[in-house]
VEXRO-731100 format. One line per 5 residues: their letters; for each residue x, y, z negated of C-alpha. Coordinates in Angstrom, 3 decimals, padded with zeros to 6 digits. Example, Ala and Ser with C-alpha at 12.3 -4.5 7.8 and 13.67 -1.06 7.14 Angstrom:
BEGIN
as = 012.300:-004.500:-007.800  013.670:-001.060:-007.140
//
This chain:
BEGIN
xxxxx = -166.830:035.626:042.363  -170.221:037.215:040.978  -171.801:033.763:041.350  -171.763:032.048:038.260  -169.343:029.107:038.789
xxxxx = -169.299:025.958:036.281  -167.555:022.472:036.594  -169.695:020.590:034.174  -168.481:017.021:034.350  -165.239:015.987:035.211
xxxxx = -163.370:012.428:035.599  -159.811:011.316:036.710  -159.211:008.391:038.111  -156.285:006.462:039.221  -155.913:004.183:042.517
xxxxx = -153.959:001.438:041.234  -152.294:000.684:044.839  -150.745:-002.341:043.998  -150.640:-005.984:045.980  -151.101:-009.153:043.705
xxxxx = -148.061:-011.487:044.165  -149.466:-015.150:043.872  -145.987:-016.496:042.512  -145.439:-013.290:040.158  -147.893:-011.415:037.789
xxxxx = -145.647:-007.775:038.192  -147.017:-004.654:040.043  -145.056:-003.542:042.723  -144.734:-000.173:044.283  -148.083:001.986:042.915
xxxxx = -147.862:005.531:044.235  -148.875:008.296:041.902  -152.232:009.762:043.209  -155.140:009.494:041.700  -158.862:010.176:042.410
xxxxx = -160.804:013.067:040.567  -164.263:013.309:040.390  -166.857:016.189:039.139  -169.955:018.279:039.294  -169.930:021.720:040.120
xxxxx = -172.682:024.299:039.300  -173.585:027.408:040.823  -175.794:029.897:039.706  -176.896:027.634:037.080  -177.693:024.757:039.500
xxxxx = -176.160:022.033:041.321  -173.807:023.355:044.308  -174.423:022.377:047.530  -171.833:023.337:050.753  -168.068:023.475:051.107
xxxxx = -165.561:024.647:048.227  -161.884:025.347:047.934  -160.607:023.954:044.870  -156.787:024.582:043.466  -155.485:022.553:040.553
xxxxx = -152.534:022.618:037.982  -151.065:020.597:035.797  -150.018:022.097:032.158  -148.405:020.365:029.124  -151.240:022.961:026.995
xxxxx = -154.694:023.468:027.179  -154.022:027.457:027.276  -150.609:028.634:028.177  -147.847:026.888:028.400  -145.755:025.536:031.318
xxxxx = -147.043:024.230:034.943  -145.628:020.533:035.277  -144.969:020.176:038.991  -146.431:022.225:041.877  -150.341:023.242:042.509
xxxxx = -152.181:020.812:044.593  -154.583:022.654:046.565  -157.886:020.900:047.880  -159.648:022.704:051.147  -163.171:022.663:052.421
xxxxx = -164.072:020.155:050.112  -167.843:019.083:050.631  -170.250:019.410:047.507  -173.781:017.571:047.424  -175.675:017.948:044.962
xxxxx = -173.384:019.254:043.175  -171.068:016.134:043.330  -167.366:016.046:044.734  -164.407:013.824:045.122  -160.830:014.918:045.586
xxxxx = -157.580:013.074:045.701  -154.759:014.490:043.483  -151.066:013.729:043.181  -148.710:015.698:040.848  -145.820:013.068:041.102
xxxxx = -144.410:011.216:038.418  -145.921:013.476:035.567  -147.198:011.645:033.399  -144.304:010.026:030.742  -146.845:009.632:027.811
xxxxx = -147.062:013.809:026.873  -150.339:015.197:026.980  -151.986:016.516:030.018  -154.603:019.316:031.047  -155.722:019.716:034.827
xxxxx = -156.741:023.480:035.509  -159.121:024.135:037.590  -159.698:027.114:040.405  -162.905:027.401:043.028  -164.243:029.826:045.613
xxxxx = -166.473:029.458:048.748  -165.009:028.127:051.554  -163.683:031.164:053.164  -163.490:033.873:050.096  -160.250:035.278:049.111
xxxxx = -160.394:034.834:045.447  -160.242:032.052:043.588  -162.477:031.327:039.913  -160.695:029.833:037.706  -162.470:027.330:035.801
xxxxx = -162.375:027.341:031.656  -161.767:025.338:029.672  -158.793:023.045:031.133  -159.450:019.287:031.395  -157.163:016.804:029.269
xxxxx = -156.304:014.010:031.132  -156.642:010.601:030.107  -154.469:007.962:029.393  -155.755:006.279:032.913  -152.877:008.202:034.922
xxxxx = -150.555:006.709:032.713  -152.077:002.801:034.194  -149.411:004.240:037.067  -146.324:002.873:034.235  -147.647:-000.824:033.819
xxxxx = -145.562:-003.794:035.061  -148.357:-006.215:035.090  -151.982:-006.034:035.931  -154.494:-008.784:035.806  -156.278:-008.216:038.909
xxxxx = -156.190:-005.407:042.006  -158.682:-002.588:040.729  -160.148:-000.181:043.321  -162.722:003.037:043.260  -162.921:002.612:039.654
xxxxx = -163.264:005.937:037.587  -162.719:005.604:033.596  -163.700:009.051:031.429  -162.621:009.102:028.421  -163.943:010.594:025.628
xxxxx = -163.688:011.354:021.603  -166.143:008.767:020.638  -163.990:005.720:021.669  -166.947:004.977:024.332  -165.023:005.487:027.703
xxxxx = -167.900:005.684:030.889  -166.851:003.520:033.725  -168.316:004.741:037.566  -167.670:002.137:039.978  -168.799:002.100:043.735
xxxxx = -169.469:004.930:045.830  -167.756:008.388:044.629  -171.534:010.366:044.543  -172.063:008.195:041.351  -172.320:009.828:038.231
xxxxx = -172.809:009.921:034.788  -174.049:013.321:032.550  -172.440:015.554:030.982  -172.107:014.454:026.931  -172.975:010.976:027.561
xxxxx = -170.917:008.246:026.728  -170.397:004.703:026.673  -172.563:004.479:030.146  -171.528:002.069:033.181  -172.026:002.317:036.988
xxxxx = -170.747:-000.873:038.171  -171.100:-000.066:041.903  -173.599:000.881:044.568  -174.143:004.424:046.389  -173.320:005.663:049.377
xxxxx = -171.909:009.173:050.797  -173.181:008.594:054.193  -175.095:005.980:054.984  -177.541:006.838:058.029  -177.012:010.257:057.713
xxxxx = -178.108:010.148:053.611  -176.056:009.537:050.874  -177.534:007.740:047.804  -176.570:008.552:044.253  -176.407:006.134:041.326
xxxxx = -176.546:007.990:037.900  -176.402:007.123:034.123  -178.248:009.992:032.102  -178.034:008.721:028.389  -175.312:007.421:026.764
xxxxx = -174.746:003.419:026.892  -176.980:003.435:030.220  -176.007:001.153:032.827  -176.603:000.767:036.625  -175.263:-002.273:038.247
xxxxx = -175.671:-001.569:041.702  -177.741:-000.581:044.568  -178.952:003.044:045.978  -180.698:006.237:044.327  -181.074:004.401:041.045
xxxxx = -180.939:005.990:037.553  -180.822:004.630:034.033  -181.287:006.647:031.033  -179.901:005.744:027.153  -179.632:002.489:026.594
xxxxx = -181.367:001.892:029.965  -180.507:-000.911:032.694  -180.876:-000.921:036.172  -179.943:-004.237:038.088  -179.891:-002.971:042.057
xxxxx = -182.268:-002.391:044.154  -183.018:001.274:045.880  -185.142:004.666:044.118  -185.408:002.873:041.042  -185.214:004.643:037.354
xxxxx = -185.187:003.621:033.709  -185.540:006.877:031.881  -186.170:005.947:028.429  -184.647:004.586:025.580  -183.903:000.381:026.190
xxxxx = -185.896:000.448:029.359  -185.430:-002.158:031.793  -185.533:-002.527:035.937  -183.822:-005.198:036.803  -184.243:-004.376:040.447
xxxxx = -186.739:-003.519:043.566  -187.605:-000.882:045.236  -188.463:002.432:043.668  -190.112:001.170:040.749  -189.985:003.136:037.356
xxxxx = -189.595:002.836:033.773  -190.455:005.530:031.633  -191.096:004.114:027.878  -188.829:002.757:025.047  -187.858:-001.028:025.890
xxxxx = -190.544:-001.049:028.941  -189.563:-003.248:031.777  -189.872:-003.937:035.506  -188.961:-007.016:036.905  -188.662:-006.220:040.397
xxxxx = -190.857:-005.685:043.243  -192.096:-002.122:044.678  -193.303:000.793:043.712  -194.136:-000.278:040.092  -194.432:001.464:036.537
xxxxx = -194.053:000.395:033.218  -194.928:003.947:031.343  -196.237:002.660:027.964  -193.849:001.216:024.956  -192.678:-002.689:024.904
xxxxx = -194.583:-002.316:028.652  -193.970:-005.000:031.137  -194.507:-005.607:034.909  -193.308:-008.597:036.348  -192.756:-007.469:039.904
xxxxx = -195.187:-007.217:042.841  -196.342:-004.081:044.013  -197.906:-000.555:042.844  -198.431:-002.315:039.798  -199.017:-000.183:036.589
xxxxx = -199.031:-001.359:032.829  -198.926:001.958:030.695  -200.584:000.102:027.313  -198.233:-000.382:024.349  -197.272:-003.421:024.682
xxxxx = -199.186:-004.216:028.253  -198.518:-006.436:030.953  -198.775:-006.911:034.759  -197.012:-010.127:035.548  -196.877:-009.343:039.321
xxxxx = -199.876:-008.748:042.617  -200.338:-005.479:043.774  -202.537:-002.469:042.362  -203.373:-004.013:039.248  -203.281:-001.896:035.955
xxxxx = -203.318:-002.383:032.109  -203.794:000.660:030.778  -205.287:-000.779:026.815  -202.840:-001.597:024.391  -201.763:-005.226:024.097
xxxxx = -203.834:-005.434:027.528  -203.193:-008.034:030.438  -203.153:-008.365:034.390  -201.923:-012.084:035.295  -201.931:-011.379:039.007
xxxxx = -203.767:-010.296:042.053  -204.894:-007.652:043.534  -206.458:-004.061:042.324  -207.531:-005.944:038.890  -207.976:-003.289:035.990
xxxxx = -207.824:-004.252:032.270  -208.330:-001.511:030.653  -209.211:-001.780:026.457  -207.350:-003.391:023.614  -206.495:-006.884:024.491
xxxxx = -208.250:-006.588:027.520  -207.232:-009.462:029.822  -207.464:-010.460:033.611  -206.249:-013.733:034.989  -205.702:-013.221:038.620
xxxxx = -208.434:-012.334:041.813  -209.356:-009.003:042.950  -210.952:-006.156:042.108  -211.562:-007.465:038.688  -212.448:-004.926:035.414
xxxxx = -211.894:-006.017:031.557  -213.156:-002.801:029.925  -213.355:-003.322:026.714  -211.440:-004.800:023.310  -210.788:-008.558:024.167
xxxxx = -212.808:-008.948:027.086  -211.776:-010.596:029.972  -212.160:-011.621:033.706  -210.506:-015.224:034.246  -210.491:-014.211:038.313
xxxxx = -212.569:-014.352:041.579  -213.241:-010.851:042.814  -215.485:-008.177:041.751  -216.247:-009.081:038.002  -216.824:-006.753:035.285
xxxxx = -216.414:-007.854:031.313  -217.453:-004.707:029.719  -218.622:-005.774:026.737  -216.828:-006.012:023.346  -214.723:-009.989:023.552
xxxxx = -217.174:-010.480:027.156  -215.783:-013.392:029.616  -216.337:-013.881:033.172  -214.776:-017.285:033.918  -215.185:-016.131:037.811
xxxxx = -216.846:-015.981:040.916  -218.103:-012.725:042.560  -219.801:-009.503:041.533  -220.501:-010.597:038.362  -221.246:-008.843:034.984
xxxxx = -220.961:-009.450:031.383  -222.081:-006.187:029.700  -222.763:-007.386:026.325  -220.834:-007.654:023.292  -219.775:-011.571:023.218
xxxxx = -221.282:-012.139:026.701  -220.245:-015.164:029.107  -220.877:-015.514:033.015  -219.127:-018.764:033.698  -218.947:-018.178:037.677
xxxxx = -221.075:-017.935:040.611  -222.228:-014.690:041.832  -224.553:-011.609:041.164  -224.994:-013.291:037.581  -225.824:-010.489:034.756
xxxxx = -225.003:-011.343:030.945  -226.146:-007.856:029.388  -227.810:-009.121:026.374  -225.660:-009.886:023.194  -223.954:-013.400:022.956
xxxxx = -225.688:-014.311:026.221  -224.744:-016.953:028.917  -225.556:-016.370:032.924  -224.273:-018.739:035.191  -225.356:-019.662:038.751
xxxxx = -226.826:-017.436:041.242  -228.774:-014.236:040.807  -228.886:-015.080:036.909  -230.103:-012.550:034.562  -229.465:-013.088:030.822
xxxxx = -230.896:-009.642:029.811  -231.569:-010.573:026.370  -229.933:-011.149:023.103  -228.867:-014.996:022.707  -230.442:-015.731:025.891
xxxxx = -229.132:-018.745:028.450  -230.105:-018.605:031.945  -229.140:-020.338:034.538  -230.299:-019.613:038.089  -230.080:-022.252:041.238
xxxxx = -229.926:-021.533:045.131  -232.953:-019.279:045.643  -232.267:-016.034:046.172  -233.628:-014.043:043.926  -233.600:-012.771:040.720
xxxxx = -233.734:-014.975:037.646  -234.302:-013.215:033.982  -234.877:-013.682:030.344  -237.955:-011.492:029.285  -236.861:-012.206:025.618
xxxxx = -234.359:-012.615:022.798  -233.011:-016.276:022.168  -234.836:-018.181:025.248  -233.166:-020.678:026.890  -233.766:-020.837:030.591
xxxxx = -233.670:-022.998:033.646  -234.093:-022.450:037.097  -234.097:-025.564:039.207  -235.852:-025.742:042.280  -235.024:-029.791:042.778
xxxxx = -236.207:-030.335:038.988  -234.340:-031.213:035.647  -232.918:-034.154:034.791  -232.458:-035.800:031.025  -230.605:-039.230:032.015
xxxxx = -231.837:-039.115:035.559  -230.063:-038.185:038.370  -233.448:-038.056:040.871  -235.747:-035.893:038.931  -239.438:-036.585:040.020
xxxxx = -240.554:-032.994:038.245  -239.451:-029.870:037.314  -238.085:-032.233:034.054  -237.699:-035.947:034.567  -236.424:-037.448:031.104
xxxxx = -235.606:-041.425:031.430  -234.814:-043.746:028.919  -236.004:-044.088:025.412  -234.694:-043.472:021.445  -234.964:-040.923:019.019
xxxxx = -234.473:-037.695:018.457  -233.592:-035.552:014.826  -235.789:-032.701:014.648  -235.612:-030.263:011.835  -238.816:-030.970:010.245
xxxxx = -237.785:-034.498:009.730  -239.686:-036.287:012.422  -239.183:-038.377:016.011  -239.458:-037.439:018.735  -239.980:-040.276:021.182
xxxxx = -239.202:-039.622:024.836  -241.065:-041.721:027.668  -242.443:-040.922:031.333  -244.987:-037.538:031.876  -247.179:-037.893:034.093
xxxxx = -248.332:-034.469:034.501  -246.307:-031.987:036.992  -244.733:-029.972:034.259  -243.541:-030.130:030.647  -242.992:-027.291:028.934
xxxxx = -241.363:-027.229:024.916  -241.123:-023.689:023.654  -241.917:-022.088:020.175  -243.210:-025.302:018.150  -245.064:-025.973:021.712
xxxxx = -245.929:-029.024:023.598  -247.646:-028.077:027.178  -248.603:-030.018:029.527  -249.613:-028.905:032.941  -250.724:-029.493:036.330
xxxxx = -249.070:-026.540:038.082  -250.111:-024.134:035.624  -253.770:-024.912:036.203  -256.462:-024.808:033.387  -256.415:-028.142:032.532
xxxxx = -253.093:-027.417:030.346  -252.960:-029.513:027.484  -251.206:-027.596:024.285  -250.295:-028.677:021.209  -249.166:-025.730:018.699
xxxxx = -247.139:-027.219:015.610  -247.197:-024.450:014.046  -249.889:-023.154:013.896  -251.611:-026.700:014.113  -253.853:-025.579:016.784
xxxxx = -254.664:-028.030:020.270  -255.905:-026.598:023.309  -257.342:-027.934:026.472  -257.675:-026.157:029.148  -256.505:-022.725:026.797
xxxxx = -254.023:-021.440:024.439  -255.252:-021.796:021.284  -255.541:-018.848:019.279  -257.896:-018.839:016.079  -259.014:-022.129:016.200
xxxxx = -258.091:-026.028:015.242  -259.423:-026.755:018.628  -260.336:-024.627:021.346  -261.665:-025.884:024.900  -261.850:-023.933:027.837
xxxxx = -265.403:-025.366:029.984  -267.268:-028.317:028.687  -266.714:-031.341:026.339  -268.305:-034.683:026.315  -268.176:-037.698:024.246
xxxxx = -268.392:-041.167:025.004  -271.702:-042.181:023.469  -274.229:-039.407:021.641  -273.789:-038.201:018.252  -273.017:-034.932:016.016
xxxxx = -269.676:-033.898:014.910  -269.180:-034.669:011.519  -268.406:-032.423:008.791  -267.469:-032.798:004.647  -270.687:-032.091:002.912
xxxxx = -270.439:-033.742:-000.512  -272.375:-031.950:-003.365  -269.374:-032.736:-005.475  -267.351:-030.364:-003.586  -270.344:-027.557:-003.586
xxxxx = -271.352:-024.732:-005.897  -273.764:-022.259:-006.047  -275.895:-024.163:-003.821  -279.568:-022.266:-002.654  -282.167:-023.485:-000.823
xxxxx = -282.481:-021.161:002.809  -284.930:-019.053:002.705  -287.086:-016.333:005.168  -285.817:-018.343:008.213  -288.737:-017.210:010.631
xxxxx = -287.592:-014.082:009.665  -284.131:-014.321:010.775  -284.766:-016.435:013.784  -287.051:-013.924:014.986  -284.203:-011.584:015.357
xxxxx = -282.221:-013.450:017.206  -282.254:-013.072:020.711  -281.707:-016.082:022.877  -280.332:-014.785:026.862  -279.932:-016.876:030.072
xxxxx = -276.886:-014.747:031.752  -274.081:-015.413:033.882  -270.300:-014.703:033.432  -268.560:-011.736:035.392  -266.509:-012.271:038.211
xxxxx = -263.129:-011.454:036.577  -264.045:-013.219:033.653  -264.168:-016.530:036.052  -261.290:-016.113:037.833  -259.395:-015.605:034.587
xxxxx = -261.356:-019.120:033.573  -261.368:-021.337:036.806  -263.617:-024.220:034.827  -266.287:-021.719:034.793  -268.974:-021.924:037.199
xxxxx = -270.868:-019.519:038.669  -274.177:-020.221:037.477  -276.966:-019.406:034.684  -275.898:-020.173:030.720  -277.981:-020.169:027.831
xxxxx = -276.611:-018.379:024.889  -276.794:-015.638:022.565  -274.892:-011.949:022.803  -272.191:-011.797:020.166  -272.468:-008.226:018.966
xxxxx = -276.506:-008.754:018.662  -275.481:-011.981:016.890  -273.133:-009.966:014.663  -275.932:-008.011:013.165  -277.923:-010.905:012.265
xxxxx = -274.829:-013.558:011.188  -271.751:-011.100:010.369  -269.683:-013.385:009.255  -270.232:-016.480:012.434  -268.712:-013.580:015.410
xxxxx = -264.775:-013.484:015.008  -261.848:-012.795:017.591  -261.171:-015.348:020.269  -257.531:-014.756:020.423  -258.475:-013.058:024.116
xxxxx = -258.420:-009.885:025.650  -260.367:-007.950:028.323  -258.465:-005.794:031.094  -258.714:-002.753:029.082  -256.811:-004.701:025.931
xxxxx = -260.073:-005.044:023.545  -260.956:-008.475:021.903  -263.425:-010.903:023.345  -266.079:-011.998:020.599  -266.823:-015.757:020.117
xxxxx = -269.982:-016.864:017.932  -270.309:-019.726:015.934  -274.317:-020.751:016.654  -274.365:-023.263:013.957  -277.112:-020.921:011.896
xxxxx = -278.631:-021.072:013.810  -279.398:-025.245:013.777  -279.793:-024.855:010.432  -282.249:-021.639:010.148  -283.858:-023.419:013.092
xxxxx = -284.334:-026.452:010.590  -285.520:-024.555:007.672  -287.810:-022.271:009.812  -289.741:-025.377:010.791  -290.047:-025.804:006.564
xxxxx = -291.319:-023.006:006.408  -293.945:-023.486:009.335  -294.540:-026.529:007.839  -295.165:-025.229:004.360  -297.591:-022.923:006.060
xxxxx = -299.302:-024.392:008.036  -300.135:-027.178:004.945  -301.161:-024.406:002.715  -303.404:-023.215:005.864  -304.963:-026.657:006.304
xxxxx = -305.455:-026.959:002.664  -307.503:-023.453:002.397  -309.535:-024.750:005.775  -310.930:-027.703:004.310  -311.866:-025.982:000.940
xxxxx = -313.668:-023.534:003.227  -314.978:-026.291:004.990  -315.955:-028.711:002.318  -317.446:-025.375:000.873  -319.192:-024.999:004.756
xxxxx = -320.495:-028.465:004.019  -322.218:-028.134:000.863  -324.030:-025.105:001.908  -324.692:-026.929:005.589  -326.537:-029.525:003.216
xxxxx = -328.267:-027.125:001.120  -329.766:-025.463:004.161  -330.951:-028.846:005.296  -332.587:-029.915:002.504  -334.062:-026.735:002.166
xxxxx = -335.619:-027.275:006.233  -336.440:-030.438:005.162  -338.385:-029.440:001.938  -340.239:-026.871:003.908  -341.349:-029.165:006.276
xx = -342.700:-031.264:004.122  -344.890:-028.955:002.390
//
């Protein structure tokens, strides 16, 4: 033939035709055929079509003598390059050595190829010689080999094992023609087994249960059965189920479906779609859930994403940990982006900011260290800074109360710790809201001016303002319960370099007192602020006269530059001394008018007496 013919794997078997007597343990009357199986090549790739074989039996594996007469096999069908003839040379086999020779052509041809090298036949003819068996053996093909690790094909006779492997086991399973197909089992690496089933395949040291379409190509790879799942990494396993992969090392899917765990050491214990592609990486269940970094691990739900080293999605549907060790205990659509982040549950709840915490609805923990939990409303609720703690409850807070009054309703009494060492005592506010942030105490009514806040650390109180520069700082007016100054230390024993004022008139004379009114924008930023005429004096003409009485409020105008604020006390006191000096003045003035007139008088009298001498005369 000029077609390159090659029989590349050959087995004999024997059909132990025997009938089990239930009184005796002897075989009776086994005929002397015996059941060969192979795989033909042509043209360097597995035949497919109708063959003539022709085989002889020798007592060499060259020359020598023919034992008994040819036994010629016609129009034998090959599939994929698989066949199974049925041979019988007679009684042949006394315990000599054996070789089967081999002869092919197309069905049709004239001239047969014979095949090279001859076969030796195994001692499993010789099974024909026994005078007790232990059970009734049928379709069961043993091939020896020189490693003392015999292949056994059971079941259908498309089964196979490959060429140069050994110690592999097909316990049953195939078919030749079953609806029109036939299914092959196969073993393709040495000590592979397939236990059953259709159209499975199990490499070295690979196992196959059953099932149908299912492979185990790699070294100690597992299916244990299903329907066309595969295993395609060193002692990776798939339970069961359909259409699943384990392609990554020490990989395991539990079953399910289209389930995919190619990280070393990954699992999927079962659902449908759900991958772990990171190493060590984990998909409890579900459906379409993804983890996809070291570690990475989803519980259960759907549509679920743990994307990076030890995060993790506990389940609901549509969560995303994508932050380095980031949880999402649940819900939906929620996000925990940053590195140590938590959503608990809920839905549309963001934890972006490092070692953050968003639970609730519409939650948005965009900060590092932030907490923010969001109630019913829908919209968004977010941290504008690191480390805040945040509440959003529409029906108020409650500290031992179950029926908050106010947006925080704290009931009961006691003490608490604080770091500096003191109590705090807690009791009933009567004001609309408390608010405790940054060493703060405010109180409010709705946010209006009349905010009370008490700074600890800065020491600073406002009313009506936050207090910026000053001890105390009021917003509008002040008023005391009777009349009277404010008081302040004047002691000469805590004075130096003391000087009387001096040149007063002059300075008050350059101050310039103004009746004004405030600006629009300027009152609606201050609501205590009426719109009417003030008396005061302009801070940057004040500035030039006292420097160091203007300062910084602690405010701003629209365009970001500082308000002024003036400190008119000088002024009392300039005031006080300029009236000194008046006073000094106008004595020295009244002192010079009565010398001039006393001196007026003297001369008045001369002149009279003068008159009056004349007169006389």
């Amino acid at each position: 033939m000029k077609n390159k013919i090659a029989l590349i794997k050959r087995a004999a078997l024997l059909v132990l035709l025997s009938t089990l007597n239930h009184e005796l343990s002897t075989l009776h009357a086994q005929g002397t055929a015996f059941t060969y199986q192979g795989r033909l090549d042509f043209n360097g790739a597995p035949a497919n079509g109708i063959f003539d074989f022709d085989f002889g039996l020798f007592d060499a594996n060259s020359g020598g003598s023919r034992i008994g007469s040819a036994d010629f096999a016609p129009g034998v069908p090959v599939s994929n390059g698989l066949f199974t003839v049925s041979l019988d040379f007679g009684a042949n086999f006394p315990g000599a050595v054996r070789w089967l020779e081999i002869a092919v052509r197309t069905n049709g041809t004239a001239i047969f190829t014979p095949l090279s090298p001859r076969q030796q036949l195994r001692p499993t003819p010789y099974a024909i010689y026994a005078s007790v068996a232990a059970g009734l053996f049928n379709g069961l093909s043993i091939q020896q080999n020189t490693n003392g690790a015999p292949n056994m094909i059971g079941g259908s006779s498309v089964n196979y094992i490959s060429s140069g492997v050994v110690g592999a086991t097909i316990s049953g399973g195939g078919v030749e023609n079953y609806l029109n197909q036939h299914y092959t089992n196969s073993v393709t690496g040495s000590f592979g087994t397939v236990g059953g089933g259709a159209a499975n395949t199990a490499g070295a040291y690979a196992t196959v249960g059953g099932g149908y379409g299912n492979t185990a190509s790699d070294n100690f790879a597992t299916v244990g059965g299903g329907y066309l799942n595969t295993v395609s990494d060193n002692f990776a396993t798939v339970g069961g189920g359909s259409g699943n992969t384990a392609s990554g090392r020490y990989a395991t899917v539990g079953g399910g479906e289209n389930n995919t765990a190619s990280g070393f050491v990954a699992t999927v214990s079962g659902g449908v779609g759900n991958t772990t592609s990171g190493d060590y990486a984990t998909v409890g269940g579900g459906y379409a859930n993804t983890a996809s970094d070291l570690y990475a691990a989803v519980g259960g739900g759907s549509g679920n994403t743990a994307s990076n080293t030890y995060a993790s999605v506990s389940g609901g549907s549509g969560n995303t940990a994508s932050g380095e060790s980031a949880a999402v205990g649940g819900g939906y659509l929620n996000t925990a982006s940053g590195r140590y982040a938590t959503v608990a549950g809920g839905t549309l709840n963001t934890a972006s900011g490092d070692f953050s915490f968003a639970a609730g609805f519409r939650a948005k923990a965009n900060h590092q260290g932030a907490f923010v939990w969001g109630d019913s409303q829908g919209v968004d609720f977010a941290s504008t800074a690191n480390d805040q703690f945040l509440i959003r409850a529409q029906g108020g807070v409650g500290i031992n109360n179950n029926n908050p009054q106010a947006p925080l309703h704290i009931t009961g009494g006691g003490d608490a710790d604080l770091s500096s060492g003191g109590n705090f005592i807690s009791g009933s506010f009567n004001g609309q809201n408390l608010v405790i942030d940054n060493n703060e105490i405010i109180s409010r009514n709705n946010g209006a001016a009349s905010d009370l806040i008490l700074n600890f650390g800065s020491g600073r109180v406002g009313i009506g303002r936050n207090p910026a520069t000053n001890r105390l700082e009021v917003a509008g007016e002040a008023s005391k319960a009777t009349a009277g100054n404010w008081l302040a230390n004047s002691d000469a024993r805590i004075k130096t370099d003391v000087q009387t004022v001096t040149g007063a008139l002059d300075k008050i004379s350059r101050v310039r007192l103004v009746q004004f009114r405030y600006i629009d924008d300027y009152r609606a930023a201050h609501p205590g602020i009426a719109d009417r005429e003030y008396l005061n004096v302009v801070a940057q003409e004040f500035q030039k006269v006292f420097p160091e009485d203007v300062r910084h409020s602690g405010e701003k105008l629209a365009n970001g530059d500082d308000i002024l604020q003036v400190d008119t006390y000088p002024l009392t006191i300039y005031s006080a001394a300029a009236v000194k000096e008046l006073n000094q003045k106008l004595t020295e003035e009244l002192k010079q008018k009565a010398t001039e007139i006393a001196e007026l008088k003297q001369r008045l009298e001369a002149l009279e007496k003068l008159v009056r001498d004349k007169k006389s005369d």
